[in-house]
C-alpha positions in Angstrom: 8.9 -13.1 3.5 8.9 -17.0 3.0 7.2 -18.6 0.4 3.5 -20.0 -0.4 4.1 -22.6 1.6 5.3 -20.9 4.2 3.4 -17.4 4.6 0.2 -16.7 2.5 0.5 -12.9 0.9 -0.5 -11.3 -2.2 3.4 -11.5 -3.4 4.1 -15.1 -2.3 1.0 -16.1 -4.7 2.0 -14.4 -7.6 5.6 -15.6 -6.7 4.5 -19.2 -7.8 3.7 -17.9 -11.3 6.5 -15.3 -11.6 9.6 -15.8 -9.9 10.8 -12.7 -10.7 8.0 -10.6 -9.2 9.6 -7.3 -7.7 8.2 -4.5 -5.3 7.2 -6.6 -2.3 8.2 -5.6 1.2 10.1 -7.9 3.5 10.5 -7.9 7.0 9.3 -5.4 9.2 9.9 -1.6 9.1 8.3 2.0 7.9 8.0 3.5 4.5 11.4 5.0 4.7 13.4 1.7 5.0 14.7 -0.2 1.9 13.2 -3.7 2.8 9.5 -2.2 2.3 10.3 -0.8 -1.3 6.8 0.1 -2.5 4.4 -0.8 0.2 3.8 2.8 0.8 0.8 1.6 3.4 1.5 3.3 6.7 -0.4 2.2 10.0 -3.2 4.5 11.5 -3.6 5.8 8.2 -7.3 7.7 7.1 -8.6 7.8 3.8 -7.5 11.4 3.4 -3.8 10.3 3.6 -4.0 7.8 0.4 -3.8 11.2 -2.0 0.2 11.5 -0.3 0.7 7.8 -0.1 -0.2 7.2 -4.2 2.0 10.3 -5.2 5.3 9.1 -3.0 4.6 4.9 -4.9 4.6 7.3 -8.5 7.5 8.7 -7.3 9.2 5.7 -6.2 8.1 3.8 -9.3 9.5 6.8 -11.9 12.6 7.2 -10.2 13.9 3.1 -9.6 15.8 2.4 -12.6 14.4 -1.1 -12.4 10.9 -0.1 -12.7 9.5 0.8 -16.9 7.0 2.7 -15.7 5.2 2.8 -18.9 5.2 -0.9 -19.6 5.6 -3.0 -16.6 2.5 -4.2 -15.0 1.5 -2.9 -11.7 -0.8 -4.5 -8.9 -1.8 -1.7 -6.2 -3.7 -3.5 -3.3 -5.3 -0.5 -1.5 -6.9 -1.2 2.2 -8.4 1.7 4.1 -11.1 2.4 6.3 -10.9 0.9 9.2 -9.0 3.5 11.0 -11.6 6.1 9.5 -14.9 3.8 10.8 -13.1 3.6 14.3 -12.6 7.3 14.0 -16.2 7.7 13.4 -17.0 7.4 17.1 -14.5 10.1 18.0 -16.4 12.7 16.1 -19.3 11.2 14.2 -19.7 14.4 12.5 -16.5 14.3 10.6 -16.3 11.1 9.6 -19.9 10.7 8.7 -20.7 9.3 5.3 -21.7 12.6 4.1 -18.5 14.8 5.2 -17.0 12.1 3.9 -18.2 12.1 0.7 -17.8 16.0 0.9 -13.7 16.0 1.2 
């Protein structure tokens, strides 16, 4: 939402070189409302739920007839962990490096 001056994200930067940048959320709300458009990023996500969360942004992308998904460049800004590394002391087993690794 805003603009560079105003709110510093990702889309706001990019704004300043391309006005017509598209696929940026606004406001607030969860992956099934229209103002988030393709950030798929749901809170309290693990790192085993970005295999679901990159298939439904294809989808998205293949099926919005203002997306070429062949030719127009795509940015995909992935963040993950930090729910998985809090995890860890639930049940270090599990979310050890190893089993981790493993899955």
């Amino acid at each position: 939402d805003g603009s560079l001056r105003t709110t510093t994200t990702l889309p706001n930067i990019l704004r300043e070189f391309n006005p017509a940048l598209t696929g940026f959320s606004t406001g607030k709300g969860g992956v099934e409302k229209p103002n988030v458009f393709l950030n798929q990023a749901v809170p309290g996500a693990l790192a085993g739920d970005l295999p679901g969360q990159a298939r439904r942004l294809v989808n998205i992308m293949r099926n919005n007839l203002k997306i070429d998904f062949q030719n127009d460049w795509k940015i995909i800004n992935v963040f993950i962990g930090g729910n998985d590394l809090c995890n860890y002391c639930t049940d270090s087993a599990y979310f050890s490096a190893i089993n981790f690794a493993k899955r």
